[in-house]
C-alpha positions as CSV (number, residue, x, y, z in Angstrom):
1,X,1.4,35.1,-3.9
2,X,1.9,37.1,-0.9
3,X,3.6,36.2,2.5
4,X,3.6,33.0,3.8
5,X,1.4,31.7,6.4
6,X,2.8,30.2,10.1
7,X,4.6,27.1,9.4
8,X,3.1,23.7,10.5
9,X,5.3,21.5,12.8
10,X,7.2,18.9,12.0
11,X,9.5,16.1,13.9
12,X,11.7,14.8,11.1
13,X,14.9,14.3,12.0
14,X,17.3,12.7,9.2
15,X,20.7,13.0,11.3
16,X,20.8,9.7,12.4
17,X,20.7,6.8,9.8
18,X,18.6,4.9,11.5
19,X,15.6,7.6,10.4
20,X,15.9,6.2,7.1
21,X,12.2,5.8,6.7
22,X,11.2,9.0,8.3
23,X,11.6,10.8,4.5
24,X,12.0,7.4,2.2
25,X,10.6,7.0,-1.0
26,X,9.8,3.4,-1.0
27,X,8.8,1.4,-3.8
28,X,6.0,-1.3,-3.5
29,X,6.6,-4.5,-5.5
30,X,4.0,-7.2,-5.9
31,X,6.3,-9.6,-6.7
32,X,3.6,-11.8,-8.9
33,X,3.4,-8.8,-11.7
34,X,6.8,-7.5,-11.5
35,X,9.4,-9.1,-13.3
36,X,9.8,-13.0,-14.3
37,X,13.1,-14.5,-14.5
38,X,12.2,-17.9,-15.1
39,X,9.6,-17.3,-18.3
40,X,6.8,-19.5,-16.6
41,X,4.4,-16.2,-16.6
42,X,4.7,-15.4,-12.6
43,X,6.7,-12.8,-11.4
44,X,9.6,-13.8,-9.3
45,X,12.6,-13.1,-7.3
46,X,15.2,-13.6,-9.9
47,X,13.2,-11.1,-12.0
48,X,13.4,-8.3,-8.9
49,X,17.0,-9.2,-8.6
50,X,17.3,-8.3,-12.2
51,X,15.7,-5.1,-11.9
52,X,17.8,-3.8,-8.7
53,X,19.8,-1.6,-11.5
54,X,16.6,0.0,-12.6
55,X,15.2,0.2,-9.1
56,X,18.2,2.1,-7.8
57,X,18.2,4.5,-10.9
58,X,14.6,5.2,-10.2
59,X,16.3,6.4,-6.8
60,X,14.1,4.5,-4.2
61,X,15.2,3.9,-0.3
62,X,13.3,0.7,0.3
63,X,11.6,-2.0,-1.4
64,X,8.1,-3.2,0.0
65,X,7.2,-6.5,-0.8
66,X,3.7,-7.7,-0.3
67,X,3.5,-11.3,0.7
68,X,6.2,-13.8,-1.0
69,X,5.5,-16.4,1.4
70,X,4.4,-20.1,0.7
71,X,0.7,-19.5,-0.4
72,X,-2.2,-21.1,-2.2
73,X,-2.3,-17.7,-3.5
74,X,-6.4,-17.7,-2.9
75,X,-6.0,-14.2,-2.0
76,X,-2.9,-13.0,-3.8
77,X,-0.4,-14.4,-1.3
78,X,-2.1,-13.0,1.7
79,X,-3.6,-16.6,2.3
80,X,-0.1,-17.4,4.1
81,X,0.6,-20.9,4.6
82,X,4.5,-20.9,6.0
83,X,5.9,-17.4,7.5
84,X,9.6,-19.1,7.2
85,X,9.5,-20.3,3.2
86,X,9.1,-18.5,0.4
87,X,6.5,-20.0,-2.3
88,X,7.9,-21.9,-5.1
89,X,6.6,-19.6,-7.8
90,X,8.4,-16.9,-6.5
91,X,11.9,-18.6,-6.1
92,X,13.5,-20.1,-2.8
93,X,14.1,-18.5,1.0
94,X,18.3,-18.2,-0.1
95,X,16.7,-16.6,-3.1
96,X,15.3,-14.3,-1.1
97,X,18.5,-13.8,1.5
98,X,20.8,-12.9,-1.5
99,X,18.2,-10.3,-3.1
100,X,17.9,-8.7,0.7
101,X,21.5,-8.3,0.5
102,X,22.2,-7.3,-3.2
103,X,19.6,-4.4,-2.8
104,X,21.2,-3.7,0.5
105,X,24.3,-3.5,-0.9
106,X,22.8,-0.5,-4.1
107,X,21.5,1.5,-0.8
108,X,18.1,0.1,-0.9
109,X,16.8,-1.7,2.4
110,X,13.8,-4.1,2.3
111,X,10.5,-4.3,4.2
112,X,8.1,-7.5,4.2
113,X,4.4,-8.1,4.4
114,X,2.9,-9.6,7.6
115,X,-0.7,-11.0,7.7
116,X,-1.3,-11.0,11.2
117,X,-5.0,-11.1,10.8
118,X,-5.4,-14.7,9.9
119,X,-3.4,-17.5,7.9
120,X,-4.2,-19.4,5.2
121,X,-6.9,-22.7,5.3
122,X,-3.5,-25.2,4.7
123,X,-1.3,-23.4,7.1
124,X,-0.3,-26.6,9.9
125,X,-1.7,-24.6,12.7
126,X,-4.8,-25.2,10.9
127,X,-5.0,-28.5,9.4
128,X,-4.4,-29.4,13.1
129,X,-7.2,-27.6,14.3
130,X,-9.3,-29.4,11.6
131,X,-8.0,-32.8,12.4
132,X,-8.8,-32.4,16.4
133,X,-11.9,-31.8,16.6
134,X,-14.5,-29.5,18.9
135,X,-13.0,-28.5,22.5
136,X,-9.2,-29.2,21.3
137,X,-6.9,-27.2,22.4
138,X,-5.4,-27.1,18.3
139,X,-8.8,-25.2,17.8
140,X,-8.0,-22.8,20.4
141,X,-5.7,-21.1,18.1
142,X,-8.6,-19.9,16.2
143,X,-12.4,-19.2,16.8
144,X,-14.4,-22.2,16.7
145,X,-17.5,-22.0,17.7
146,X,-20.7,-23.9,17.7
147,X,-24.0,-22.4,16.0
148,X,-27.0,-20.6,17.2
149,X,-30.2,-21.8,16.6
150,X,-32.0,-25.3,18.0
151,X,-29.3,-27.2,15.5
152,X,-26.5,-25.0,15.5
153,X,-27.9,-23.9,11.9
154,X,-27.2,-20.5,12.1
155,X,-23.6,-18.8,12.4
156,X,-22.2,-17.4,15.9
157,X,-23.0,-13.9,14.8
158,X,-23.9,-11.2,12.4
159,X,-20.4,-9.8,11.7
160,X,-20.0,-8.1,8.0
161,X,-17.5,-9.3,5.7
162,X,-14.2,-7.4,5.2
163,X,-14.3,-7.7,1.4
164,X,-16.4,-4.4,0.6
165,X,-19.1,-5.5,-1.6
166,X,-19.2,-8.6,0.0
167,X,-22.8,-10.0,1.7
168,X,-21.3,-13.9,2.4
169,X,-21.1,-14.9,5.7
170,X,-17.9,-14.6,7.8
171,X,-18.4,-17.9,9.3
172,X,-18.2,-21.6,7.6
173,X,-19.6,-24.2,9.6
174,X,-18.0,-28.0,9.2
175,X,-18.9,-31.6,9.3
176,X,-18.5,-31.9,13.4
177,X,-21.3,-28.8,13.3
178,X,-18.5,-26.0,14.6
179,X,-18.5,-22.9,12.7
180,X,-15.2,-21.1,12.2
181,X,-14.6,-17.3,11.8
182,X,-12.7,-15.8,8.8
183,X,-13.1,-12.1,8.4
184,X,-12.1,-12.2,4.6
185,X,-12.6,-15.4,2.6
186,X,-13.2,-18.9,4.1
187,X,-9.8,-19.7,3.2
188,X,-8.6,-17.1,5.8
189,X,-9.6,-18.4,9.1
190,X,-8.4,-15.7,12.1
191,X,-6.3,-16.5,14.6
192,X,-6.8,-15.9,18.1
193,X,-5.0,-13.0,19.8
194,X,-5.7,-14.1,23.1
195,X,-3.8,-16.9,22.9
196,X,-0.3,-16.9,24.0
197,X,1.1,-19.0,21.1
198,X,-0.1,-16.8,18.8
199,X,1.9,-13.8,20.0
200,X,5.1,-15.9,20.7
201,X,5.0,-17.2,17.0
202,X,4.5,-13.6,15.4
203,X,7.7,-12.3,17.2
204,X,9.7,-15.5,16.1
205,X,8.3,-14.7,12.7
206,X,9.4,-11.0,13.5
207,X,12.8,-12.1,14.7
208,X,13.1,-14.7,11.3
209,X,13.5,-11.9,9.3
210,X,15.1,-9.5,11.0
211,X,17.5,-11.7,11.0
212,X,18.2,-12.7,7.7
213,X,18.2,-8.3,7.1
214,X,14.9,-7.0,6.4
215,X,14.6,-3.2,7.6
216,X,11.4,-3.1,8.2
217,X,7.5,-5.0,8.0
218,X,4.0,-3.7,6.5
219,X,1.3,-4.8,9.2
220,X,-1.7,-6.2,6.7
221,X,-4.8,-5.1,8.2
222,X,-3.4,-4.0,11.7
223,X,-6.6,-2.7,13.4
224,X,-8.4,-5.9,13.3
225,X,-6.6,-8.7,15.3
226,X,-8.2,-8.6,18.0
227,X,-11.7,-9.7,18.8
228,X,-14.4,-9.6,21.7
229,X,-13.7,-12.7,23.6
230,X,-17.9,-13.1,23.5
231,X,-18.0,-12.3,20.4
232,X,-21.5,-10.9,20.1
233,X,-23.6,-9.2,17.0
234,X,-22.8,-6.7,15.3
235,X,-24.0,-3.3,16.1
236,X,-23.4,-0.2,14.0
237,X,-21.6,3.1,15.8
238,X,-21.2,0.7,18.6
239,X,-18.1,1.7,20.9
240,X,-16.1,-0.8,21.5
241,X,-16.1,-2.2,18.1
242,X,-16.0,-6.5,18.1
243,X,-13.3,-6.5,16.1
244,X,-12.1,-3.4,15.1
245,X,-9.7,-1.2,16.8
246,X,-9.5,-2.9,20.4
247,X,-7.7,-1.5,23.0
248,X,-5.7,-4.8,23.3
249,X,-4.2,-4.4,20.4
250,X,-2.1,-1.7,21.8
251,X,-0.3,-4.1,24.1
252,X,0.6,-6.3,20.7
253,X,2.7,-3.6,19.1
254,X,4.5,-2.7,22.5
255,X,5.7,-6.1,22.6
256,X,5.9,-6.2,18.8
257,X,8.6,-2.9,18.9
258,X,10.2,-4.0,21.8
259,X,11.5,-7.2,19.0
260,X,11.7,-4.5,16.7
261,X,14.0,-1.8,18.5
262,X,16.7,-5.1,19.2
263,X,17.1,-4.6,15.2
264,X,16.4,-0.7,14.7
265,X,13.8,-2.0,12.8
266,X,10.8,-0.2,11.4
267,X,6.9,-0.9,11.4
268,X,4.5,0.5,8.9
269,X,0.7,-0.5,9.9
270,X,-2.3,-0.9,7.6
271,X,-4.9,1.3,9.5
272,X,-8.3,2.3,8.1
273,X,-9.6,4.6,11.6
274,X,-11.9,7.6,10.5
275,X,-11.1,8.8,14.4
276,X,-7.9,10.6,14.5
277,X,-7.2,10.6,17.8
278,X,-7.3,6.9,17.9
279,X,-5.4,6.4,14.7
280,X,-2.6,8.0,16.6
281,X,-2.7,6.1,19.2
282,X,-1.0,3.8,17.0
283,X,1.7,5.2,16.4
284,X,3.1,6.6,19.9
285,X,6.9,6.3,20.4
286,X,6.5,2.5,21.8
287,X,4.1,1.3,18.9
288,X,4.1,1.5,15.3
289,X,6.8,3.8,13.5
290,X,4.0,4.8,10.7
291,X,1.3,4.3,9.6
292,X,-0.7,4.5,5.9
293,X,-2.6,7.6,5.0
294,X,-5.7,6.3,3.5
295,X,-7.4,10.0,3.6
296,X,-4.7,11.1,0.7
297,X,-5.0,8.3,-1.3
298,X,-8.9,7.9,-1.8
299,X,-9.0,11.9,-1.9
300,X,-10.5,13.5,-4.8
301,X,-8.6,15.9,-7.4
302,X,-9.8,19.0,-5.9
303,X,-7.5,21.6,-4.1
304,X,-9.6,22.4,-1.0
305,X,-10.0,18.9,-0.5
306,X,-6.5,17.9,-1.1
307,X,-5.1,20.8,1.5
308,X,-7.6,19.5,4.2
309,X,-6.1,15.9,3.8
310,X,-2.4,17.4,3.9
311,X,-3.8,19.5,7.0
312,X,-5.5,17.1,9.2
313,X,-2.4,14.3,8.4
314,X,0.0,16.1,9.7
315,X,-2.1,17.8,12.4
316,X,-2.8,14.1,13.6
317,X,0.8,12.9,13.3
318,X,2.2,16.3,15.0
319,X,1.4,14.9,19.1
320,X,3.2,11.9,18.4
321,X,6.3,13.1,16.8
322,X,5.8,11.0,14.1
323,X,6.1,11.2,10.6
324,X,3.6,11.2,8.0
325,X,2.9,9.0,4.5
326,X,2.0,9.6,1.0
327,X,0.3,6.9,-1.0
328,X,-1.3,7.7,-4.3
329,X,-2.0,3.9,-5.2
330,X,-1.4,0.1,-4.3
331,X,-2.3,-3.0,-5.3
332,X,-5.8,-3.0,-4.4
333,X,-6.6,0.6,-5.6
334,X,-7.5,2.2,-9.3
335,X,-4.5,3.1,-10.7
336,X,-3.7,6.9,-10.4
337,X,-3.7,7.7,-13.8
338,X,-7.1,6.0,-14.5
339,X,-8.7,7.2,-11.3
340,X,-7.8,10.9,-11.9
341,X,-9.5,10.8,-15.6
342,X,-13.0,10.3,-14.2
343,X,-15.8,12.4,-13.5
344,X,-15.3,11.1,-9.4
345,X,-11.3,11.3,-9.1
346,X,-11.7,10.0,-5.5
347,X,-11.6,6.1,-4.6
348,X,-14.0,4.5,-2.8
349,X,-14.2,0.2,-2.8
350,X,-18.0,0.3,-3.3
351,X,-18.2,2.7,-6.0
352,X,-16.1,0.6,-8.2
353,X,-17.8,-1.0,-11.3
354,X,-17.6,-2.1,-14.6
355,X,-17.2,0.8,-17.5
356,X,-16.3,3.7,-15.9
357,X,-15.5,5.9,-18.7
358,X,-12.2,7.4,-18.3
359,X,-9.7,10.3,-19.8
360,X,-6.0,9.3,-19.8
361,X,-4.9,11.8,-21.3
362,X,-6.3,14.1,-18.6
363,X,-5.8,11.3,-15.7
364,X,-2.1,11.6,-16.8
365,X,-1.5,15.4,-16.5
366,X,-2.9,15.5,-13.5
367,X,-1.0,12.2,-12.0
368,X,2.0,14.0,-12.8
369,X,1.3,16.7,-11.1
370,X,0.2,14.5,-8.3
371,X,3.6,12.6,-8.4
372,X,5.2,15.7,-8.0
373,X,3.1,17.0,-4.7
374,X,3.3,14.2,-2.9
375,X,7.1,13.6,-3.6
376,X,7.3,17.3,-2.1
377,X,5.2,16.9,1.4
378,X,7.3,15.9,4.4
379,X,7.4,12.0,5.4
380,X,7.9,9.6,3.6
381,X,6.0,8.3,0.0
382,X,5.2,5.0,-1.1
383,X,5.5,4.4,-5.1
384,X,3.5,1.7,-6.4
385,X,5.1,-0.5,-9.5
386,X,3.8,0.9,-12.7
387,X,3.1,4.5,-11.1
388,X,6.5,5.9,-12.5
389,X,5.5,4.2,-15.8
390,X,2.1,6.1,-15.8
391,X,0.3,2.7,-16.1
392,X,-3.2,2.6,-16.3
393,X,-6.0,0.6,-14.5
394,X,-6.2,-2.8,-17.1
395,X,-9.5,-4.2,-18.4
396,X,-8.9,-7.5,-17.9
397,X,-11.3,-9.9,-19.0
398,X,-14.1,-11.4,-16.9
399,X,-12.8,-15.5,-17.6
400,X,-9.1,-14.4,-16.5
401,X,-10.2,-12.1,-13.1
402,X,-8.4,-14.2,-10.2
403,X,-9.3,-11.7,-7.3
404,X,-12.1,-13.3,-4.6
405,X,-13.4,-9.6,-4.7
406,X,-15.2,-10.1,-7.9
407,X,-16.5,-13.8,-7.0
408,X,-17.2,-12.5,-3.8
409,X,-19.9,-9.4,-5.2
410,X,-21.1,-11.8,-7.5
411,X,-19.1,-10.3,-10.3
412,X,-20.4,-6.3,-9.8
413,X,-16.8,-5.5,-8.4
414,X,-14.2,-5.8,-11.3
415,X,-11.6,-6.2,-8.3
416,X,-8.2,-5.9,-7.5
417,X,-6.6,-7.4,-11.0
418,X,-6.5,-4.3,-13.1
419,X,-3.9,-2.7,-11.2
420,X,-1.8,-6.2,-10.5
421,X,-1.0,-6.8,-14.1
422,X,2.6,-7.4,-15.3
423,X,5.0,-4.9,-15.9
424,X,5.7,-3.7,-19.4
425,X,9.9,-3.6,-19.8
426,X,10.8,-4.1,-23.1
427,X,8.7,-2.8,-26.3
428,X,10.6,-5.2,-28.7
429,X,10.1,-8.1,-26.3
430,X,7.4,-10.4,-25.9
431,X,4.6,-9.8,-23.5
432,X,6.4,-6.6,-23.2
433,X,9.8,-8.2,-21.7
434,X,7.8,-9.5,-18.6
435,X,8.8,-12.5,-19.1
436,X,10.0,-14.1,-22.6
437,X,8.8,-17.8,-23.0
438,X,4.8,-17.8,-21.5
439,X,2.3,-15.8,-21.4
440,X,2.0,-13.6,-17.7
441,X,-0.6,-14.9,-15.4
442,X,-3.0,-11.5,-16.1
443,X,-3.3,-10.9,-19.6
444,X,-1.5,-7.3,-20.6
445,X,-3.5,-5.4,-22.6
446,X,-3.6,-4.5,-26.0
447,X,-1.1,-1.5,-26.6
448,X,0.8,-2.4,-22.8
449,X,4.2,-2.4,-24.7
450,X,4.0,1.3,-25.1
451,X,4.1,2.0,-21.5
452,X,7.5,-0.2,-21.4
453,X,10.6,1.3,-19.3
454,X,13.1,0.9,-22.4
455,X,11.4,2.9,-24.0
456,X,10.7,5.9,-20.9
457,X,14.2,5.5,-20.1
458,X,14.9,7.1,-23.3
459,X,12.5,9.9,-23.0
460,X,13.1,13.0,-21.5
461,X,9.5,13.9,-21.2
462,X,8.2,10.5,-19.9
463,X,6.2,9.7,-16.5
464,X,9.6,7.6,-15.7
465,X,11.7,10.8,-16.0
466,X,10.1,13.0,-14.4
467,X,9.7,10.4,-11.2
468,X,13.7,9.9,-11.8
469,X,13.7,13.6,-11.5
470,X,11.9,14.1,-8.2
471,X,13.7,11.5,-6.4
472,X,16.8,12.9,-7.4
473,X,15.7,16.4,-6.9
474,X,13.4,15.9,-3.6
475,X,16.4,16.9,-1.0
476,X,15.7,20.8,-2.8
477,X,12.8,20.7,0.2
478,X,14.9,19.9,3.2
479,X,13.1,18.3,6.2
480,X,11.6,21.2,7.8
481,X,8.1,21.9,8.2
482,X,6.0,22.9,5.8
483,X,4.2,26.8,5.4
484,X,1.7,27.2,3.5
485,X,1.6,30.0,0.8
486,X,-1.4,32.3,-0.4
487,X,-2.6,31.5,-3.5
488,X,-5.6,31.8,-6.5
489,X,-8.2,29.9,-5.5
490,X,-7.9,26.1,-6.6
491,X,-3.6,26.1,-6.4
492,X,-1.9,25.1,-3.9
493,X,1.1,26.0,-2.8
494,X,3.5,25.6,0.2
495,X,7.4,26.1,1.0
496,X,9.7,23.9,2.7
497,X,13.3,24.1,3.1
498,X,14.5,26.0,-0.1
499,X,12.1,25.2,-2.4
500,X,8.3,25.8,-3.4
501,X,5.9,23.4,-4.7
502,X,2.7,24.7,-6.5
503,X,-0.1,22.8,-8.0
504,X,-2.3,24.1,-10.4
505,X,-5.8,22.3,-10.1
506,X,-7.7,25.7,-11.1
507,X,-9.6,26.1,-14.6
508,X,-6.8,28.6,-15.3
509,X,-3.3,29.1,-15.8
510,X,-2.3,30.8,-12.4
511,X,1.1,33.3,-11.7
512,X,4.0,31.3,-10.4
513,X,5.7,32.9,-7.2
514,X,9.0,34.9,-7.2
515,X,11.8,32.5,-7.7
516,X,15.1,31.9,-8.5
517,X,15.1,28.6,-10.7
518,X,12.6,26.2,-11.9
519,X,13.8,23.0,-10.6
520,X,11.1,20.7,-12.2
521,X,7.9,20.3,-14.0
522,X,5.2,18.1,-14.8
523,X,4.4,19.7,-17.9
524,X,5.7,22.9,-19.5
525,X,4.6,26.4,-18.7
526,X,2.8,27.9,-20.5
527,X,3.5,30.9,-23.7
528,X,3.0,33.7,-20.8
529,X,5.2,31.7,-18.2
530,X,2.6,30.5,-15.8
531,X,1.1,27.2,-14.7
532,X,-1.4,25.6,-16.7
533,X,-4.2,23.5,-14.9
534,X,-3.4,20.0,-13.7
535,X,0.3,21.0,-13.9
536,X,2.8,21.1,-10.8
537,X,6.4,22.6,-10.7
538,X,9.2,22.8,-7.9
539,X,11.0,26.2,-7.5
540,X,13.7,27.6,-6.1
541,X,13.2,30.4,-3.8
């Protein structure tokens, strides 16, 4: 494949512990689907405290949890009623203390989920606000406002809903005649960042778990806390946005890694920004540690495409020494293996809909191969529960969808649910050893118990090996930069450290380079010894 081309830069420097999560794989558990330890059909904390020996075989640095926090659960747990207690379903805030230090204790560090956004409608903050009435200074925690129009009919402004597909308003008005703003669902109502009390409580909340050990926090929805004080209309292109990407929010993360840095604690940020340059002004030495790379996960199975997204990430991390992240999936995105089986394998919320025909069997191959390129870049990845299992996107039925996306549309978005449902860990076991005494909250589908881990543990050629593989095998590339290679049109293929990864996503089986050993594959080689299409391997030079 020729000689290599200049290497790109990178700042990763592993010498010091505490750059744990500048290469970390780190696993994302939404707790609810995960593992139930009480047989009531909910995920829970004794069921992740359960799996800890699994987790640490799978060979994972940190645990993300998205929101376990006392919740009506309107919007998965993101609807956060009490920062400080953890919702009955899920167990009890000791619970929680003991499975921080029990994972701790197998070399695996935790990071929480903080809504900053908004809270949810029964959070005290604001029930108070309710109770008070217009002009109160309860309400000035939020934004109240009153109407427009001769009767205060009409909402303060035009602002679009956050939930894609969504055309309700993000305003509900009440009895008194104020209108208050929730950029999601009306059980969601924003806080106001302008307001001292709401800064000082988010670093107490910051400092709460900190405390009790957490390593790090997931910002939800980072770019969008603070608003125009006037709050006026919407206007398309617009610069500044109302609510988008404000220059204030800059000053919030200083103050929010100055509580962080008393800890050597680490901040990952939710950040949807097509501008570059302004995505990294989040994460400048005094800000965010990382941030989510969107661009890579909703990019398409195509190698030009995929090298662009791998180019322009770490060109845009590179002035701020920090490190990038590789997501193929979470838990509001089509599963990988489902996603990569279509005609469109990129992701976009307002393309989703109802019977999408898919391939597995193809979606499969080729989110092996993707497992095994983005375990390979430099930075850190993010594994979503059920990716090492190769688990599908689930057609759950439309009488058992939970996910305000799909009421929201008016039931053209299928939603969020079809990647959230339980785990499959036992083939023998009821509901496939999710939990053994009530059916889960999502119905698993038909045929769910052949995806279980009992019975990938045991196979050599199974998604679950080959992820136990890469993690193990993943120190081969070092934490140098990586150079790009020459190769065939539609393969990729880079160095770093002392190993190569190549990725076959030509028609064709393509040449592997000169090289010592084959560490790993996706899938085998083919009779002539080269790379089959959707197939990745990991050499040594």
């Amino acid at each position: 494949m020729g000689q290599p081309t200049p290497a790109q830069k990178d700042s990763t420097d592993l010498t010091d512990e505490r750059h744990w999560w500048r290469s970390a794989v780190i696993y994302q558990v939404y707790v609810r689907s995960f593992a139930d330890g009480d047989g009531d059909g909910t995920g829970d904390l004794a069921g992740v405290r359960s799996r800890l020996p699994y987790l640490a075989e799978l060979g994972v640095n940190a645990l993300w949890f998205t929101p376990w926090y006392l919740s009506p659960m309107k919007d998965g747990g993101y609807d956060v009623a009490d920062y400080r207690a953890i919702d009955p379903s899920f167990g009890t805030l000791a619970e929680a203390e003991k499975l921080i230090a029990e994972a701790r204790e197998l070399g695996i560090r935790t990071i929480v989920d903080i809504v900053p956004n908004h809270v949810s409608d029964q959070h005290p903050w604001f029930r108070a606000a309710l109770a008070a009435g217009p002009g109160s200074p309860e309400r000035e925690l939020f934004h109240f406002r009153p109407g427009r129009g001769a009767h205060g009919q009409l909402p303060p402004n035009d602002w679009p809903s956050q939930f894609v597909g969504s055309t309700e308003p993000v305003w509900t008005r009440l009895p008194d005649g104020e209108w208050y703003l929730h950029l999601f669902t009306p059980e969601q109502p924003d806080l106001n960042w302008a307001h001292p009390a709401v800064r000082q409580e988010h670093e107490d909340i910051l400092r709460f778990w900190f405390e009790r050990g957490v390593a790090g926090v997931r910002i939800d929805s980072a770019a969008l806390l603070a608003k125009d004080p006037a709050l006026p209309d919407f206007v398309e292109g617009h610069d500044p946005n109302p609510f988008v990407d404000r220059d204030e929010l800059h000053d919030i993360y200083r103050s929010w890694r100055a509580v962080a840095d008393e800890y050597d604690g680490v901040f990952v940020g939710e950040v949807w920004l097509p501008d570059a340059e302004r995505f990294a002004r989040y994460l400048r030495p005094d800000e965010l540690h990382t941030a989510f790379n969107f661009s890579f996960l909703s990019c398409p199975w195509d190698a030009r495409r995929l090298r662009t997204s791998i180019d322009t990430t770490l060109a845009e991390h590179a002035p701020v020494g920090a490190p990038a992240t590789w997501v193929l999936c979470n838990h509001d995105v089509t599963r990988t293996v489902t996603r990569y089986g279509r005609g469109d394998t990129g992701f976009d919320f307002a393309a989703k809909a109802f019977g999408t025909p898919t391939d597995l069997a193809l979606g499969t191959r080729r989110a092996r191969a993707a497992a095994l390129l983005s375990l390979a870049l430099p930075g850190a990845v993010y594994v979503y529960q059920g990716e090492e299992l190769g688990l599908p996107e689930a057609d759950v039925p439309r009488e058992r969808i939970e996910d305000p996306m799909y009421f929201r549309s008016g039931g053209t978005d299928p939603g969020r649910d079809g990647c959230r449902v339980p785990l499959p860990w036992s083939a023998e076991a009821p509901y496939a050893g999710f939990g053994s005494h009530q059916e889960p909250w999502l119905p698993q589908p038909a045929g769910w118990s052949a995806y279980a881990a009992d019975l990938q543990a045991a196979d050599p050629g199974s998604m679950l090996a080959l992820y136990r593989a890469g993690t193990r095998l993943r120190p081969a590339f070092g934490t140098g930069p990586l150079t790009w290679l020459p190769a065939p049109k539609g393969v990729l293929a880079f160095t770093r450290g002392g190993a190569v990864c190549v990725v076959n996503l030509a028609d064709t089986s393509a040449a592997l380079p000169a090289h010592n050993e084959l560490l790993l594959g996706s899938g085998p080689l083919d009779t002539g010894g080269r790379l089959p299409k959707d197939t990745a391997v990991w050499l040594r030079g």
